[in-house]
N, CA, C and O of each residue as an XYZ file, in Angstrom:
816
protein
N      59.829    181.793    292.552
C      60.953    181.628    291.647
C      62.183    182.289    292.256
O      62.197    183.318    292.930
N      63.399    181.385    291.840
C      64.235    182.102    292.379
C      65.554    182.614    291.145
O      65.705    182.224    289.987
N      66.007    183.176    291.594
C      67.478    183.746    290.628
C      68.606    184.089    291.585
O      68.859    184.824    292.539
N      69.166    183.123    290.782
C      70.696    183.480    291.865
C      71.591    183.911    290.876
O      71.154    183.904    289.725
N      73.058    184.385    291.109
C      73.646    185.397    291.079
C      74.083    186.525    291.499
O      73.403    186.716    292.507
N      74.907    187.560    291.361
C      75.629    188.556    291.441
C      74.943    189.461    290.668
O      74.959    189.160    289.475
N      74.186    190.736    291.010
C      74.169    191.884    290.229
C      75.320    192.446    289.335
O      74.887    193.313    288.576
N      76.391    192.258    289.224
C      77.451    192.975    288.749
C      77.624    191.920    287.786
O      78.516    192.152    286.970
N      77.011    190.810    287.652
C      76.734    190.213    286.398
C      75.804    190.863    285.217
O      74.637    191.147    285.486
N      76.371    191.111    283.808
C      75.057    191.847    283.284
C      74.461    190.601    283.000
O      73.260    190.820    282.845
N      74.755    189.162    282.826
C      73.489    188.146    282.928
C      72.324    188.028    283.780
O      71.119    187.957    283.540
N      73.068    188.026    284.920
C      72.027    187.709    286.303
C      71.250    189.299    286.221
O      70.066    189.347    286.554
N      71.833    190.370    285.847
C      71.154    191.902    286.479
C      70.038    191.711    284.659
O      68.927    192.242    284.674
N      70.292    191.294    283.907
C      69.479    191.472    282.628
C      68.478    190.556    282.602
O      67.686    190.627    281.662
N      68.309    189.558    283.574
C      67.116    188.491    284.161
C      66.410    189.300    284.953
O      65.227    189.459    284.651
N      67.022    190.101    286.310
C      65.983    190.764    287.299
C      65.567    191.731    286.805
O      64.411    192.001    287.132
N      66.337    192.806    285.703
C      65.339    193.263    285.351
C      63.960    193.332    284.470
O      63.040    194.147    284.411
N      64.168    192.440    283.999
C      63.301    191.932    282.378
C      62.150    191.493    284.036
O      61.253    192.307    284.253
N      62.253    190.475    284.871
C      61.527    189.814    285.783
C      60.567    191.269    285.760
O      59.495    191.406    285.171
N      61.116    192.045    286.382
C      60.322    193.065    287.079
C      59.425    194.141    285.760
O      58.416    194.819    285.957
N      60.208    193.984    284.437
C      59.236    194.285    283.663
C      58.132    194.203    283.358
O      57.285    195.055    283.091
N      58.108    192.304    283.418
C      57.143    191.293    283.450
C      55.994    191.212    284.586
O      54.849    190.767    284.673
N      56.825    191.811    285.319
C      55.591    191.887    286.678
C      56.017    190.054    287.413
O      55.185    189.513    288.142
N      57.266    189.391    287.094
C      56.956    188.421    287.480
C      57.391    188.242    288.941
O      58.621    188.248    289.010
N      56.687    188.056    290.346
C      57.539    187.794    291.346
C      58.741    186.930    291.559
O      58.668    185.836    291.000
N      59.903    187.187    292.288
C      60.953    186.141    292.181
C      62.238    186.771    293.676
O      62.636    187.917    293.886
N      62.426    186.019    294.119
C      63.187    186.613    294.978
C      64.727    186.418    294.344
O      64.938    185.625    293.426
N      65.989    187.409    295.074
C      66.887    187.354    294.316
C      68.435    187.024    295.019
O      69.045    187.952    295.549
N      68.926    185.854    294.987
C      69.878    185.569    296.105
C      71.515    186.014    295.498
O      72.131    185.397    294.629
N      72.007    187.309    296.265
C      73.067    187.211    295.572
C      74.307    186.553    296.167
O      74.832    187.052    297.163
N      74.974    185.048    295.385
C      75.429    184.286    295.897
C      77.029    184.328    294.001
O      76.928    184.228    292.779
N      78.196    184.534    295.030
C      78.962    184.973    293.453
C      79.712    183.281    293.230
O      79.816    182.353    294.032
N      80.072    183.387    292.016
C      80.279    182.392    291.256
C      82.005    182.703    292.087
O      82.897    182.097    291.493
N      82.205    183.043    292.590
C      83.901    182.898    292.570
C      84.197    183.301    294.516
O      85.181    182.917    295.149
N      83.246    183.989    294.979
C      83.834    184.309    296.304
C      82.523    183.268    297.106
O      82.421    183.722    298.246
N      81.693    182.285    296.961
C      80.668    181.821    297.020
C      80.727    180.430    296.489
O      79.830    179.610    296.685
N      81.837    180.185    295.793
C      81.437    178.875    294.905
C      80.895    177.422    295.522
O      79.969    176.679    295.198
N      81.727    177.381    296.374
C      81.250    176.159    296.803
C      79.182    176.032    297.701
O      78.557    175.029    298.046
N      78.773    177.560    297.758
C      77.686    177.558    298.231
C      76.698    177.801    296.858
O      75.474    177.890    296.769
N      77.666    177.861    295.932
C      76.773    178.193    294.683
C      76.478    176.728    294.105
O      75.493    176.313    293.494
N      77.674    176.073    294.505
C      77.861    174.836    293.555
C      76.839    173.839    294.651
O      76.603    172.709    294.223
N      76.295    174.172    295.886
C      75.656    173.284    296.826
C      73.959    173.734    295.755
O      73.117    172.849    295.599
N      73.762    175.029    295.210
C      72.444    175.137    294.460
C      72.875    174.686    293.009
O      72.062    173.958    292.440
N      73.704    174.915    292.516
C      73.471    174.341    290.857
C      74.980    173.533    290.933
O      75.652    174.108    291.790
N      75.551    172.676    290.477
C      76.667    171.889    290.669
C      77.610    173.036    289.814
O      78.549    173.604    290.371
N      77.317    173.245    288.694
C      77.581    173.574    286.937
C      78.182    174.672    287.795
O      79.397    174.796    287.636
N      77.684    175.403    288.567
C      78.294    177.270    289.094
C      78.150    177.823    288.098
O      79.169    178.056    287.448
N      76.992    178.209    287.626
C      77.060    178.965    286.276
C      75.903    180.002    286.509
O      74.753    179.620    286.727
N      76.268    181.396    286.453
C      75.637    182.478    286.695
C      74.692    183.360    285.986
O      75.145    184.496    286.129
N      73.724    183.404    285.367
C      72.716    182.854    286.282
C      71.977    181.824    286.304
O      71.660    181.126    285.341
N      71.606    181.669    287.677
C      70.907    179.743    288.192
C      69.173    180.843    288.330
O      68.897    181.656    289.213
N      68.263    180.406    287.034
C      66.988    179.804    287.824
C      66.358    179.095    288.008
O      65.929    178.359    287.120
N      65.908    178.970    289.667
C      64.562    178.369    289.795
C      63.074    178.398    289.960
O      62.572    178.927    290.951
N      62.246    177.760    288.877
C      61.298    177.507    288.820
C      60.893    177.223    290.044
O      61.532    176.860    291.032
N      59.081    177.547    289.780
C      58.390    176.883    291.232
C      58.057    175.560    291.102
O      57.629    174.879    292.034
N      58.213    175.217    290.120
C      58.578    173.370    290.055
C      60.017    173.165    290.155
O      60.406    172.146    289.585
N      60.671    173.683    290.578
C      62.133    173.300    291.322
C      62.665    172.666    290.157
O      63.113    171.519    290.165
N      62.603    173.609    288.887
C      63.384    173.289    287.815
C      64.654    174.086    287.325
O      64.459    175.040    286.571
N      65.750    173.812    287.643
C      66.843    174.541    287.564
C      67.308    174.993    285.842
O      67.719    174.125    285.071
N      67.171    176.381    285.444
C      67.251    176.631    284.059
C      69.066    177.041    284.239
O      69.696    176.742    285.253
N      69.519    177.577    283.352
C      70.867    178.594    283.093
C      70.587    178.786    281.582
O      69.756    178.298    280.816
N      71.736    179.810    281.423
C      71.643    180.763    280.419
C      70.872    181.680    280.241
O      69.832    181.353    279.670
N      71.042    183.399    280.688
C      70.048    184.360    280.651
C      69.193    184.245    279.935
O      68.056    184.122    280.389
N      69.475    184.241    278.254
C      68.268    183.625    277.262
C      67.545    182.776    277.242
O      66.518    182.941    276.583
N      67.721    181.706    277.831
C      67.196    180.565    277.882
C      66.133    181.114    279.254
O      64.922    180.904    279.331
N      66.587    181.507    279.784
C      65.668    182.259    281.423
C      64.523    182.966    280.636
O      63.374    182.548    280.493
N      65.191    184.391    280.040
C      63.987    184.610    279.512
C      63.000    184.128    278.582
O      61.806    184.426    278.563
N      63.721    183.228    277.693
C      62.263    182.702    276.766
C      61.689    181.974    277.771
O      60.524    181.776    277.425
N      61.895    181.481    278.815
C      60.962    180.702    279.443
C      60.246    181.337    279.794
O      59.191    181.404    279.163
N      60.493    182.417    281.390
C      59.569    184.008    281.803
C      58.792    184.740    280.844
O      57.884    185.491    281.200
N      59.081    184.572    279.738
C      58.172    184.858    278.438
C      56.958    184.628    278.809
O      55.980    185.353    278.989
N      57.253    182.960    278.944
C      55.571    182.623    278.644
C      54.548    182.331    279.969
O      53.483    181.722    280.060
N      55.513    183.170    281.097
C      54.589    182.992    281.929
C      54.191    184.280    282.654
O      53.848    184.430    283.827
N      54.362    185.463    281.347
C      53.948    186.617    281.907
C      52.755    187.019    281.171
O      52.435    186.285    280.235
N      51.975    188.131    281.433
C      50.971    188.657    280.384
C      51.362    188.967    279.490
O      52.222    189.830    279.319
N      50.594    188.070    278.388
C      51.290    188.457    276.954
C      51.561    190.191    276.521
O      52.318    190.712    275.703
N      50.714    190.670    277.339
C      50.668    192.367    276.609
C      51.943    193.171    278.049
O      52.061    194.280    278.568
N      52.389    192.322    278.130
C      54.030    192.987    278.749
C      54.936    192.237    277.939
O      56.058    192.647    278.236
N      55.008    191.505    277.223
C      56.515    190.981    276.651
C      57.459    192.008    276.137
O      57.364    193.002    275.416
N      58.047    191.625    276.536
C      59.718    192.012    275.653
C      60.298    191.952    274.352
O      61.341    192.408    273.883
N      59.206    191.163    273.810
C      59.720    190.886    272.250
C      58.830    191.291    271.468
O      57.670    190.916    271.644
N      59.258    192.401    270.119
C      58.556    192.495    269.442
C      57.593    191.702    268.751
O      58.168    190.649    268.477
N      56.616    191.677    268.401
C      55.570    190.969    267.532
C      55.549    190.798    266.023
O      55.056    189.931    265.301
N      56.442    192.223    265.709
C      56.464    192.322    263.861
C      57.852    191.659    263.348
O      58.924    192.213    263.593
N      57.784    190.566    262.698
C      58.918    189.665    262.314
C      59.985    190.398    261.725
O      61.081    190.037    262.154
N      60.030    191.525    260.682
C      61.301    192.322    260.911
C      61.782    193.042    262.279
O      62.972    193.207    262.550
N      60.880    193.385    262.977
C      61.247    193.997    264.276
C      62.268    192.969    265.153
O      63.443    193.112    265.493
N      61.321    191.893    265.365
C      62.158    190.923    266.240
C      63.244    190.289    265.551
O      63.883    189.371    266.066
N      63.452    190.693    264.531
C      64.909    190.073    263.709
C      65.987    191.054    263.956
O      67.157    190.752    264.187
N      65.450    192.386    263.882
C      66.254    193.182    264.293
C      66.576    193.503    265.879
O      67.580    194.161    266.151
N      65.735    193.041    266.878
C      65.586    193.393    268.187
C      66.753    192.103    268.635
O      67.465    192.316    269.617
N      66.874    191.007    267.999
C      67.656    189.737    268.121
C      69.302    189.754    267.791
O      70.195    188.978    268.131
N      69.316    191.157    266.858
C      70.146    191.635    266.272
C      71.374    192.453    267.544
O      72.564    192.328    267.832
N      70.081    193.379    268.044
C      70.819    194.136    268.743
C      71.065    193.438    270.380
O      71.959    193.592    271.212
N      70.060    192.783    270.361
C      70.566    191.859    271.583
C      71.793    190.897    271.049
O      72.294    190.464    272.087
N      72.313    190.507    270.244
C      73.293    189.696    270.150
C      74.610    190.688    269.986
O      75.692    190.299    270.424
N      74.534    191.511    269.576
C      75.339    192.881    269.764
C      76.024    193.218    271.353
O      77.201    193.350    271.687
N      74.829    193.290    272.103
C      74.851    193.644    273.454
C      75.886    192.345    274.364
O      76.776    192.305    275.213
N      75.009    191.353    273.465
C      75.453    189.595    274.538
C      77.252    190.210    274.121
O      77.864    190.950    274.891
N      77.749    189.785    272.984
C      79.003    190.167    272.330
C      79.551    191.209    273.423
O      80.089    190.968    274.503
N      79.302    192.233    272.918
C      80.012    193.431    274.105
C      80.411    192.658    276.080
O      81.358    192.753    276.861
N      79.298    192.089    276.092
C      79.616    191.680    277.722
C      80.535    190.501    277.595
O      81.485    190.336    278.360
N      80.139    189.422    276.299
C      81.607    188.797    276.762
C      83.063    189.131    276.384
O      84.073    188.513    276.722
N      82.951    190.429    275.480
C      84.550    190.786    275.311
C      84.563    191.332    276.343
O      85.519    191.046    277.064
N      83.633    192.250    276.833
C      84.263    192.672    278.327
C      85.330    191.845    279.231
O      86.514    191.959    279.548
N      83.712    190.499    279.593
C      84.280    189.470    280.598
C      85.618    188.787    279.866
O      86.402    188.343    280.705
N      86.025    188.616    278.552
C      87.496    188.396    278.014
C      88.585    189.260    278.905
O      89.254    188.991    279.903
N      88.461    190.276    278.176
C      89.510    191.078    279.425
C      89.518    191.340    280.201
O      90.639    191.741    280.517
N      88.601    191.428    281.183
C      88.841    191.417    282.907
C      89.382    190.475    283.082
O      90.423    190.549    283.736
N      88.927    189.142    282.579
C      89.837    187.999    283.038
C      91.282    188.141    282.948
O      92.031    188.351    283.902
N      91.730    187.966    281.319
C      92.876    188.402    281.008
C      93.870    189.335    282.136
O      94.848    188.857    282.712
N      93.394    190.714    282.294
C      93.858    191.532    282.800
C      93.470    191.159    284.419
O      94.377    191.350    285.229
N      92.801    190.890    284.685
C      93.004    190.250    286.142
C      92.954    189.225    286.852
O      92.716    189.199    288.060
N      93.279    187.889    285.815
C      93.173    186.867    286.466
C      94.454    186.186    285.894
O      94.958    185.337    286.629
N      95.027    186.413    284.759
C      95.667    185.985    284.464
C      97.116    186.768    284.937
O      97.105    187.997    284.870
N      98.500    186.014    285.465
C      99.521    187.018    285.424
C      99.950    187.810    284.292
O      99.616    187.707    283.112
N     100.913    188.787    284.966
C     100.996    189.545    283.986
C     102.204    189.283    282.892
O     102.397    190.155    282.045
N     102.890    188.282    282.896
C     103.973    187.703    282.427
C     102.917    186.927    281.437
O     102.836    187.580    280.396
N     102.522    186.379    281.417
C     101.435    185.075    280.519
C     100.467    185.943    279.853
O      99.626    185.303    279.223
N     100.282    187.760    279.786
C      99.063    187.580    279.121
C      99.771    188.105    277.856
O     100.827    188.715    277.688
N      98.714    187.606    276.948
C      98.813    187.873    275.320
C      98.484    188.623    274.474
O      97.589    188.236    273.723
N      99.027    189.878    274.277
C      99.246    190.993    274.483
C      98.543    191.137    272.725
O      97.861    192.160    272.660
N      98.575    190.387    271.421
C      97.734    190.160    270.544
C      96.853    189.710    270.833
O      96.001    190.179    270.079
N      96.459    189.118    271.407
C      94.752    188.221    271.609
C      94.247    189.311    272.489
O      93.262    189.850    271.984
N      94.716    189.992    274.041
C      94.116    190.839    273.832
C      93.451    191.814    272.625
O      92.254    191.857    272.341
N      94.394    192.484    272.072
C      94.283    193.698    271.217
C      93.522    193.230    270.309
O      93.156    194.146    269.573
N      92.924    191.792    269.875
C      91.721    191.452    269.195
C      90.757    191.386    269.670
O      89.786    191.452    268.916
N      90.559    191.256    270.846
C      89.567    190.885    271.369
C      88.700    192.750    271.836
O      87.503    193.033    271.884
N      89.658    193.442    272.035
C      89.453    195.190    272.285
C      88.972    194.929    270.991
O      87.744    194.842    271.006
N      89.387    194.797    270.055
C      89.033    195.167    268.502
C      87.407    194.489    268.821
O      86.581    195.296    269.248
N      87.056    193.357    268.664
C      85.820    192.501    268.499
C      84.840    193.672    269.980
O      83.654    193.868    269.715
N      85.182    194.102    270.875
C      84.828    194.753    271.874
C      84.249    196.051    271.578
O      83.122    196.378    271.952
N      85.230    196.972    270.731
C      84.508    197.745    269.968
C      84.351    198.412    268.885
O      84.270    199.611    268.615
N      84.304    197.046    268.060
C      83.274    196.485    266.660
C      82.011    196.376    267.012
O      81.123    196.683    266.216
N      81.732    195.906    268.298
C      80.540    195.356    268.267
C      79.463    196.840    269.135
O      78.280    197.158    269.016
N      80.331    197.269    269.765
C      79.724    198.746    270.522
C      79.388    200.083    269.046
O      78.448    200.876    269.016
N      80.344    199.949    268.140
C      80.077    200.575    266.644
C      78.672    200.239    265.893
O      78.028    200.979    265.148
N      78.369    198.843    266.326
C      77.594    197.839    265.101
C      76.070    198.680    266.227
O      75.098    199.328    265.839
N      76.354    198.406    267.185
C      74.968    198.424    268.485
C      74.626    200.224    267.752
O      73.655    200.471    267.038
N      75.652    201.219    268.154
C      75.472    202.331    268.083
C      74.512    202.721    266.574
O      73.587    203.531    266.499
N      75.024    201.945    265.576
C      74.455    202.151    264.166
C      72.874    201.629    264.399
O      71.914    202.290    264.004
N      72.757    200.442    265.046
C      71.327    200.316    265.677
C      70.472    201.204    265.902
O      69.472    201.127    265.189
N      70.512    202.298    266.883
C      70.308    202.803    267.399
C      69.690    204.533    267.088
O      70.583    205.379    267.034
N      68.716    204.869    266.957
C      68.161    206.200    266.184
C      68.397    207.388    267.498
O      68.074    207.335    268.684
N      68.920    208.174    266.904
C      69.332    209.725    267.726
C      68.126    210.304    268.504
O      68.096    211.531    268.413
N      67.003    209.711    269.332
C      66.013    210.432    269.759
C      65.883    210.206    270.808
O      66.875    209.867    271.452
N      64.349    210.313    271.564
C      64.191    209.912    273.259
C      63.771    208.426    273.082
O      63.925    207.464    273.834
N      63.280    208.517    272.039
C      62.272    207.094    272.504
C      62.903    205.756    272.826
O      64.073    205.705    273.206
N      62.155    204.669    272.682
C      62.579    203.257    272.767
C      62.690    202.656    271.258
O      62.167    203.170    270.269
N      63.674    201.163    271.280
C      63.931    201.112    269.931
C      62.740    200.410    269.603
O      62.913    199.977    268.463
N      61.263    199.971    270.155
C      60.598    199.194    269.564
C      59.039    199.951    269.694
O      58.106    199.320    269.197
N      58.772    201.114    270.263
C      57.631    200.840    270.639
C      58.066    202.393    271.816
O      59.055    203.107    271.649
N      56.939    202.583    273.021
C      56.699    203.095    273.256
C      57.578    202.767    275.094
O      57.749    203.523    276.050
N      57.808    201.820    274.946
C      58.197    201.340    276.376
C      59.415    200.453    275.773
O      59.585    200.029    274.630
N      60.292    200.306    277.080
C      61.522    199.363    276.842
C      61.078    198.025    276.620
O      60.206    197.534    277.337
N      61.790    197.185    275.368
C      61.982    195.870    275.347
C      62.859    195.797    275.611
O      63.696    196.609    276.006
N      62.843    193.935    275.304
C      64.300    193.631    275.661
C      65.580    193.219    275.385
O      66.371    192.419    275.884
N      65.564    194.460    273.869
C      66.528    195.129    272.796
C      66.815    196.125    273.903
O      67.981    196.035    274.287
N      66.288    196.805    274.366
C      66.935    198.066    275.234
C      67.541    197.797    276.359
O      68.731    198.051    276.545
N      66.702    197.204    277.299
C      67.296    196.379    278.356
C      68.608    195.919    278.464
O      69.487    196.372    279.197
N      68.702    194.668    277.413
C      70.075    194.386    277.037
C      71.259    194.963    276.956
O      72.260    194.576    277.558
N      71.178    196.209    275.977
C      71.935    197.280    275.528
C      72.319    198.237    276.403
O      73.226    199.063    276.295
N      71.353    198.007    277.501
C      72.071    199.271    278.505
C      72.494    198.840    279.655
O      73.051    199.504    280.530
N      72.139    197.322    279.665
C      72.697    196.469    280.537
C      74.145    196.249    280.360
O      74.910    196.396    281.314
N      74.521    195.938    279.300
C      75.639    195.565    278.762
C      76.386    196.954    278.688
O      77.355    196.934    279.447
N      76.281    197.883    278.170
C      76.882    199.415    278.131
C      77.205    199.626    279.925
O      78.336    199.872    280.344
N      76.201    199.501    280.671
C      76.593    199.699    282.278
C      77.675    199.246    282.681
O      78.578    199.852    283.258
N      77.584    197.618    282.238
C      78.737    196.223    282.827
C      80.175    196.966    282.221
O      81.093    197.266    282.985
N      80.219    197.164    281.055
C      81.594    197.786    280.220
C      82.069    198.720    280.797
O      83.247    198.899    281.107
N      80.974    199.517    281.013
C      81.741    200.955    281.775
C      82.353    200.820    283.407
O      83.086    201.676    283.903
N      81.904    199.589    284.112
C      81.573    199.504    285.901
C      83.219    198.366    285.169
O      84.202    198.589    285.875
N      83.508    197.400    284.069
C      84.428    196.998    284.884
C      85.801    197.617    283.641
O      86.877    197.075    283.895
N      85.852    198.407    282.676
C      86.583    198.978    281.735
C      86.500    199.926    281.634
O      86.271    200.382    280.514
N      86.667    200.951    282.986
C      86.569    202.544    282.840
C      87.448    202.929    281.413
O      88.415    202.352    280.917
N      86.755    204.058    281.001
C      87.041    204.556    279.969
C      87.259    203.780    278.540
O      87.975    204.421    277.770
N      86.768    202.481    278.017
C      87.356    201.856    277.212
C      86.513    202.272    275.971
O      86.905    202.333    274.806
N      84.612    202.692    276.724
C      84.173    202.949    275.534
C      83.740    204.208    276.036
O      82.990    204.163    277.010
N      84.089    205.452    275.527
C      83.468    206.658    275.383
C      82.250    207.279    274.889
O      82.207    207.171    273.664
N      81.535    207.711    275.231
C      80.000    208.389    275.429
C      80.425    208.857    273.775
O      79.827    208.294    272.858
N      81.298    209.726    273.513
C      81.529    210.243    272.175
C      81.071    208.986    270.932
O      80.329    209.009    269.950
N      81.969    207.902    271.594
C      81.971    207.107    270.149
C      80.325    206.400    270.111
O      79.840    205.841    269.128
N      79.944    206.509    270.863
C      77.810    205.812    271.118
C      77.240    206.954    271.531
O      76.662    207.081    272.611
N      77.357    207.667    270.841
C      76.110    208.696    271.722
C      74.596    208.394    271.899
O      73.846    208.761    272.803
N      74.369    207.720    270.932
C      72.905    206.924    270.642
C      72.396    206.269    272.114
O      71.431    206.378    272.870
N      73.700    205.498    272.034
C      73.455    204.007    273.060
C      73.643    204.545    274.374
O      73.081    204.154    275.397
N      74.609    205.621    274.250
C      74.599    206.352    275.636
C      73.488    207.024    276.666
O      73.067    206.827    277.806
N      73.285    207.882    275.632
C      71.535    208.183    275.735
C      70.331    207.395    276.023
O      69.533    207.566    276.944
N      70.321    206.531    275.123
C      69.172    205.352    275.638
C      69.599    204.406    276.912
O      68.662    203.772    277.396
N      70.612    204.265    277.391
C      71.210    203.640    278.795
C      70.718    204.465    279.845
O      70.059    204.102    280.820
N      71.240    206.022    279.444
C      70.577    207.086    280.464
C      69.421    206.694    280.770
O      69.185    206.136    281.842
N      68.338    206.986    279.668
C      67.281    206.889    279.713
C      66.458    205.751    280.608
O      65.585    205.950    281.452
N      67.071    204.385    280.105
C      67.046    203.239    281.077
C      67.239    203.064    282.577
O      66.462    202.753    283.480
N      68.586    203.379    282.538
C      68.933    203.327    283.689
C      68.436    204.794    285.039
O      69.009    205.068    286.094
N      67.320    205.378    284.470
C      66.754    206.295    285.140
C      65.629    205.563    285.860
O      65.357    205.870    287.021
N      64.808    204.380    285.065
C      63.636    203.852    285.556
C      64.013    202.901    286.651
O      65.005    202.176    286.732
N      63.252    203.023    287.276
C      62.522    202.351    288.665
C      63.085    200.658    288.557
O      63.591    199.943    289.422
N      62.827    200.446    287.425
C      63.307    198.492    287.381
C      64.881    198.598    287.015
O      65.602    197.609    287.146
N      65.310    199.652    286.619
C      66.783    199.569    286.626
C      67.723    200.249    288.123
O      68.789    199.931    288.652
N      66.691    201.298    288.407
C      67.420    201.755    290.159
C      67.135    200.921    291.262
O      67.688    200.989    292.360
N      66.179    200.069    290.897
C      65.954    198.910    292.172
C      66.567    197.924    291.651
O      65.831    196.938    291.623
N      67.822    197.693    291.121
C      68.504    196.707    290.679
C      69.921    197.202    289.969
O      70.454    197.149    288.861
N      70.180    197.679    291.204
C      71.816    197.975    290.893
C      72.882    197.277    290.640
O      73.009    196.086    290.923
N      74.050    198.259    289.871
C      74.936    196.500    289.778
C      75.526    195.978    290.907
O      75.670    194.782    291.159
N      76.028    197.378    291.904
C      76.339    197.559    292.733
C      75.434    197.263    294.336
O      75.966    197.552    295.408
């Protein structure tokens, strides 16, 4: 299997690591959607980050869509998703929390660096900061003041997500969200980003 992408994507980096949770082998080509395109667009036309492939040379996209598939082709007693139907309502919860946070991120990097600086929109920003962190408030309330994991005894991939996405915010919006205002989420990122499937998969 393959996965292409950029680590400094939290899509493509929230696939390799969930992979390696799973125990699933996959090699990992990092090929970027913007300094790469035309070699990206020679593997998936679409250029859409992240591209996997199946060992039936079936081309998926959309991180979610990646993982429910890798779901079902790992040992059931490694999944990522809770089993108890309030759990996984809430674990769906905080992953959609997390998804939110990375694309207001990716909103304003663009904005602020792709767009000139004469053309940008200086209200649509300042809503979009707002929706940015609303949604880092909503995650933090998630989140219980202790060591553990939010589901269980080991990371799912409610945690994963969350500290995936907390990494991406901080690597491309220094200072936007402060350790003060998440201490919860801060903590459990630490915690994450200490293990072995998160240091062998840098963003960097």
């Amino acid at each position: 299997m393959r996965l292409i992408g950029m680590l400094d994507s939290p899509y493509v980096r929230r696939v390799a690591i969930s992979l390696k949770f799973l125990r699933l082998p996959f090699t990992h080509e990092p090929v970027s959607v913007f300094r790469h395109f035309d070699a990206f667009g020679a593997i998936n036309p679409v250029v859409k980050a992240p591209t996997f492939i199946t060992d039936a040379d079936v081309t998926l996209m959309d991180s979610t869509l990646i993982l429910a598939h890798v779901e079902r082709l790992a040992d059931p007693a490694l999944t990522l998703e809770p089993a108890d139907i309030p759990d996984h309502a809430r674990a769906q919860r905080v992953i959609g929390l997390a998804l939110a946070a990375c694309e207001k991120t990716m909103q304003i990097v663009y904005e602020l660096e792709l767009r000139p600086q004469e053309k940008r929109h200086e209200p649509w920003l300042a809503r979009v900061r707002g929706q940015l962190h609303a949604a880092y408030g909503l995650l933090e309330a998630e989140i219980d003041a202790d060591e553990g994991w939010l589901f269980g005894e080991r990371p799912m991939q409610a945690d994963i997500t969350a500290a995936v996405a907390l990494g991406f915010t901080r690597l491309m919006l220094p200072g936007e969200i402060e350790d003060a205002q998440i201490p919860a989420l801060a903590s459990l990122a630490a915690r994450a980003e200490a293990l072995p499937e998160f240091t062998g998969t840098p963003m960097l």
